[in-house]
C-alpha positions as CSV (number, residue, x, y, z in Angstrom):
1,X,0.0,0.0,0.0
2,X,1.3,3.3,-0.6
3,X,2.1,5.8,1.9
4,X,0.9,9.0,2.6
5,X,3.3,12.0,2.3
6,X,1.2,14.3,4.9
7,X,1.8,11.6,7.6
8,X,5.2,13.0,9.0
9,X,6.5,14.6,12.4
10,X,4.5,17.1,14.0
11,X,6.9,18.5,16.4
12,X,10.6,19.2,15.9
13,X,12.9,17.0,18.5
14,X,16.4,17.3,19.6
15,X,18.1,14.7,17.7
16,X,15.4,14.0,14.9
17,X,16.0,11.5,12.4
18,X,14.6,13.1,9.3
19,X,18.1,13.7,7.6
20,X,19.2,10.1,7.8
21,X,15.7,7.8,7.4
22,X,17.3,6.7,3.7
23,X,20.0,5.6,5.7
24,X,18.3,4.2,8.5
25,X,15.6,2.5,6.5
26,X,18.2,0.8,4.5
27,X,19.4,-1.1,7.5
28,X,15.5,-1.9,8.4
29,X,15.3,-6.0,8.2
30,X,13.1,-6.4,5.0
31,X,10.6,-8.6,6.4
32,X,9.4,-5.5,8.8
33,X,5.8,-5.8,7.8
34,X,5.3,-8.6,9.7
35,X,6.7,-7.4,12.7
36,X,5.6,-5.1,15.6
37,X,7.4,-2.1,15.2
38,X,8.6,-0.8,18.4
39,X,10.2,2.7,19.1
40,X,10.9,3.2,23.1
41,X,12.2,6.7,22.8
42,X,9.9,7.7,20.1
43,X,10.5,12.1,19.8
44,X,9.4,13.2,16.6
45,X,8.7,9.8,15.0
46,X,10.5,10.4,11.5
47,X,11.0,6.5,11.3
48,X,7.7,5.7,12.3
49,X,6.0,8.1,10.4
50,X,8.4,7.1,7.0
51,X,7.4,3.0,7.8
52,X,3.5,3.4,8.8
53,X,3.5,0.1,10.3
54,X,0.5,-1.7,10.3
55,X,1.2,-2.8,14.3
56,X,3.5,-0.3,16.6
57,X,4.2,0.3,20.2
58,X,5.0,3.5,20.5
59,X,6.5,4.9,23.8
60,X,8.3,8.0,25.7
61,X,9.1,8.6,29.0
62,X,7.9,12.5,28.2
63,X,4.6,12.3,29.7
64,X,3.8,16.1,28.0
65,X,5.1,14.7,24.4
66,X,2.9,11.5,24.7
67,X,0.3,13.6,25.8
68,X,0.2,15.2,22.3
69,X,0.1,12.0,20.7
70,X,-2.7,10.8,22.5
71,X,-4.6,14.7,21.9
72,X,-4.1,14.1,18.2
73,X,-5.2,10.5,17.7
74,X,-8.8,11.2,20.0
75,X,-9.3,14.5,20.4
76,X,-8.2,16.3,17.1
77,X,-11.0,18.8,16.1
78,X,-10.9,20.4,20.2
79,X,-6.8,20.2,19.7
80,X,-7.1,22.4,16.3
81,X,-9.7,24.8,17.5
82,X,-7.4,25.5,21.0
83,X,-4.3,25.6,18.3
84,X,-6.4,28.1,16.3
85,X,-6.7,31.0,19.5
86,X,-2.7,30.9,19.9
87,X,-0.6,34.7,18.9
88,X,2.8,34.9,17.7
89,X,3.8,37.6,20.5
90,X,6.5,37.5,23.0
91,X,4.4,38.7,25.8
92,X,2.0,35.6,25.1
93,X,4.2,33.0,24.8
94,X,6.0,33.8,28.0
95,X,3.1,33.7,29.8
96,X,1.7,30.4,28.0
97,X,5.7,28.9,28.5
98,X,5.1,30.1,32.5
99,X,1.8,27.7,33.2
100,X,4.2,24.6,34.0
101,X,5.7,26.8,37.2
102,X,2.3,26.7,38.3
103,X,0.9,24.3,41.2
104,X,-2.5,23.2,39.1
105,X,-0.7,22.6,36.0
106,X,-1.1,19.2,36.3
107,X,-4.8,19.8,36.4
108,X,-4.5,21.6,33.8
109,X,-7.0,20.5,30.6
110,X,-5.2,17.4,28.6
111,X,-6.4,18.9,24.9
112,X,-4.9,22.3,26.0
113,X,-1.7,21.2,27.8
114,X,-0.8,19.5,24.3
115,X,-1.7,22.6,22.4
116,X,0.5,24.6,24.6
117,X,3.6,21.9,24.0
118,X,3.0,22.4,19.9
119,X,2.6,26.4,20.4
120,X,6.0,26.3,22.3
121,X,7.2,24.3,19.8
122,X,6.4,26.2,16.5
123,X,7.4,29.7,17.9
124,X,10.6,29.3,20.3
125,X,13.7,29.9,19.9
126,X,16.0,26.7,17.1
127,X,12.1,25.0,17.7
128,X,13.0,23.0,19.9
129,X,11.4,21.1,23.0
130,X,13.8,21.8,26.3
131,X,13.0,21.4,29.7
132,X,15.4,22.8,33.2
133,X,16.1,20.1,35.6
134,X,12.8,21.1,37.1
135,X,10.9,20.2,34.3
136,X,10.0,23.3,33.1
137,X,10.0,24.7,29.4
138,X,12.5,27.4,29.1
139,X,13.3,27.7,25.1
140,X,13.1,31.4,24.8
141,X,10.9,33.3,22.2
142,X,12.2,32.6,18.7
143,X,10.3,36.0,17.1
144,X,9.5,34.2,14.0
145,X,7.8,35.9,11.1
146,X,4.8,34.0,10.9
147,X,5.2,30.1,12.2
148,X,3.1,26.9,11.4
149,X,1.2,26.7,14.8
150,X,-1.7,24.8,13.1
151,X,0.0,22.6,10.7
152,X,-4.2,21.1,10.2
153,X,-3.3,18.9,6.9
154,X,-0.3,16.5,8.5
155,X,-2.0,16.5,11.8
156,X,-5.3,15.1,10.1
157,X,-3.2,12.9,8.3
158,X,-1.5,11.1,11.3
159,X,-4.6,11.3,13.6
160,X,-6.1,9.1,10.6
161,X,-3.5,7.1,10.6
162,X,-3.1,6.8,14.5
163,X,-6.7,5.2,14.3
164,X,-6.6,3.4,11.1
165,X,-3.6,0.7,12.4
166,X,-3.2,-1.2,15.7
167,X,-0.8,1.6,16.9
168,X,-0.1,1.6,21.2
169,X,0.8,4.5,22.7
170,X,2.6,4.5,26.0
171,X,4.6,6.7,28.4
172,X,6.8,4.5,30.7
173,X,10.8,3.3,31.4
174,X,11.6,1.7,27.8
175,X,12.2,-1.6,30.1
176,X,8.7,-2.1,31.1
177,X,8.4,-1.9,26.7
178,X,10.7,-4.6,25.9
179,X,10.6,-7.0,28.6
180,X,7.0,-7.7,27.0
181,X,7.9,-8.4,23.6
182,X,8.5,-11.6,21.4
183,X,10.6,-12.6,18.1
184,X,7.9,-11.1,16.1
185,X,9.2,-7.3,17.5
186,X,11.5,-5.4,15.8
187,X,12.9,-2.0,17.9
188,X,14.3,0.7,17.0
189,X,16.1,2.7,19.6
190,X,17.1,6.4,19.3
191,X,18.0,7.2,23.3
192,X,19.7,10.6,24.3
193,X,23.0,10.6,22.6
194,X,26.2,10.3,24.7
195,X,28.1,13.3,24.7
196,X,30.8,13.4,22.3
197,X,32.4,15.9,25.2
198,X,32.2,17.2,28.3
199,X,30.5,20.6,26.5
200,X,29.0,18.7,23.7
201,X,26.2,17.1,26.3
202,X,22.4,18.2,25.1
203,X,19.6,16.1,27.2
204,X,17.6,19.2,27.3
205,X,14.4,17.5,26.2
206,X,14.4,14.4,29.0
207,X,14.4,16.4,32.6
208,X,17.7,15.3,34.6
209,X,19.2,14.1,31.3
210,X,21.1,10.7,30.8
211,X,24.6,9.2,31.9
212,X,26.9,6.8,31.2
213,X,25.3,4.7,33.7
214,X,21.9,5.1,31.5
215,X,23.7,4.3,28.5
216,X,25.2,1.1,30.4
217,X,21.8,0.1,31.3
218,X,20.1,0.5,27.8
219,X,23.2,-1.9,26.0
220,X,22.4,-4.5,28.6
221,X,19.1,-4.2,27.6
222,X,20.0,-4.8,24.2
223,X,21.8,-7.7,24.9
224,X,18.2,-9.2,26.8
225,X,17.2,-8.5,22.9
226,X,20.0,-10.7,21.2
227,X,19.5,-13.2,23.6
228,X,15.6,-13.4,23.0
229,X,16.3,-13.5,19.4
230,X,14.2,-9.8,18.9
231,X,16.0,-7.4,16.2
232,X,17.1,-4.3,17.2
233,X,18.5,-1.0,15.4
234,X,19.8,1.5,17.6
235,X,21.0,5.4,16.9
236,X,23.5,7.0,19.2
237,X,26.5,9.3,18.6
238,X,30.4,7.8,17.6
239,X,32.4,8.3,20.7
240,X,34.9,5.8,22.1
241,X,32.3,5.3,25.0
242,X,29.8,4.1,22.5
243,X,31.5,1.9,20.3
244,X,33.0,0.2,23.2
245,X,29.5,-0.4,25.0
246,X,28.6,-2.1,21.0
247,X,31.5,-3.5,19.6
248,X,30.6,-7.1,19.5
249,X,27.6,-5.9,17.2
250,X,27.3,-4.9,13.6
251,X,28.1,-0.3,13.7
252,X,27.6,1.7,10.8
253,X,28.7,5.0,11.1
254,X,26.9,7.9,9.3
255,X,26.7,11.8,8.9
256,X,24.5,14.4,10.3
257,X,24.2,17.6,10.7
258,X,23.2,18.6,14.1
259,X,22.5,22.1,15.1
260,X,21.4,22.0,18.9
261,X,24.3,24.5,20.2
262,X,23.7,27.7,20.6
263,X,27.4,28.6,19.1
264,X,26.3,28.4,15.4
265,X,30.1,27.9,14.6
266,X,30.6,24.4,16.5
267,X,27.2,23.3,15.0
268,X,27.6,20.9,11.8
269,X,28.2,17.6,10.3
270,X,29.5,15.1,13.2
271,X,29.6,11.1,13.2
272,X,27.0,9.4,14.6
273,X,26.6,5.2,14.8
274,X,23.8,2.9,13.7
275,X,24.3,-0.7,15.7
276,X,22.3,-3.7,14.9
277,X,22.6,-7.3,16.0
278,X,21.5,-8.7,12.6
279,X,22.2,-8.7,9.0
């Protein structure tokens, strides 16, 4: 069946895959239509939004992000209308960016809490999701000309979709995810990068951010995997740290250009590592 164009990321995420699905895809096992696609860390969705599996577990530990998903797959038309009252103005976004400081945010109204994540979204600063170490939002104001708060085509497109196929949409520790899964299950796995320095780290979007302990936990997961005989294809950046944590699998490295620091000139094309235990 052929896919539709208009079903494609709805928010822009730190680390989003867009740039290098033509090499990502091509590392895909070719039987993947009879699997369960599963993507733990899911962000944006570029690879699940390219594939359009027929059957998908879908998860973050982002409870706002998730939220969104969920907002767009059963409660589109309220989530357009809200999207439709939002103003490209500094003194509103600051005051919309401000709600999550607030003791009855997490009362706050599910449709309109995910509105207010794609508003943020579309109008600060690199568009960008970024969260303090309290949890809070704090992207500044990016002061664009006019931006695509109510992108209505694409998210018709995937809220169709999102209901059409036997899609599962979660928000809990990736482990809970694969400890459930069988050999029909194939995962893809896109955690928060490793820093390739000490300067270089950007977990902005996860609140308290990931170690080297984290990252030691996720291979060992990934081993569980192997040893269940479940197919995994993992994204993470090339440093020594990595490639040590995967070197009894199969790494490809690959180019991207990333452009998360706020120094424009240390932003650019950098190595990053697909691992896979299959051919």
């Amino acid at each position: 069946m052929a896919k539709n164009r208009l079903i494609s990321p709805f928010v822009k995420w730190a680390g989003g895959k867009r740039q290098l699905l033509d090499a990502i895809v091509a590392l895909c096992p070719p039987d993947m239509r009879y699997h369960t696609y599963v993507e733990p860390f899911i962000g944006g969705g570029a690879l699940f939004f390219h594939l359009q599996p027929d059957n998908a577990i879908i998860n973050d530990l982002n409870s706002e992000l998730i939220n969104v998903y969920n907002m767009v797959k059963d409660n589109l038309t309220e989530l357009v209308a809200d999207l439709k009252k939002h103003k490209n103005e500094s003194k509103y976004f600051y005051e919309l960016r401000s709600l999550d400081r607030s003791a009855d945010f997490a009362s706050m109204d599910k449709v309109k809490r995910a509105s207010r994540v794609l508003y943020l979204n579309k109008t600060c600063f690199n568009g960008l999701y970024r969260v303090n170490n309290a949890g809070e939002f704090n992207s500044p104001f990016g002061n664009y000309q006019n931006p695509n708060i109510v992108n209505e085509p694409v998210l018709k497109a995937v809220s169709l979709y999102l209901n059409a196929k036997n899609v599962r949409i979660l928000s809990t520790d990736y482990e809970n995810i694969l400890r459930d899964l069988d050999e029909n299950a194939f995962v893809y796995i896109d955690p928060p990068y490793h820093p390739l320095s000490e300067t270089a780290n950007f977990t902005g979007y996860v609140q308290g951010g990931w170690s080297a302990a984290d990252q030691i936990r996720l291979r060992e997961a990934c081993d569980d995997l192997t040893r269940r005989n479940i197919k995994f294809l993992l994204s993470n950046s090339a440093s020594d740290f990595i490639r040590r944590q995967y070197e009894n699998y199969s790494i490809t490295t690959v180019k991207a250009n990333r452009s998360v620091n706020a120094d424009g000139e240390k932003r650019g094309e950098v190595d990053e590592v697909l691992i896979r235990n299959y051919e």
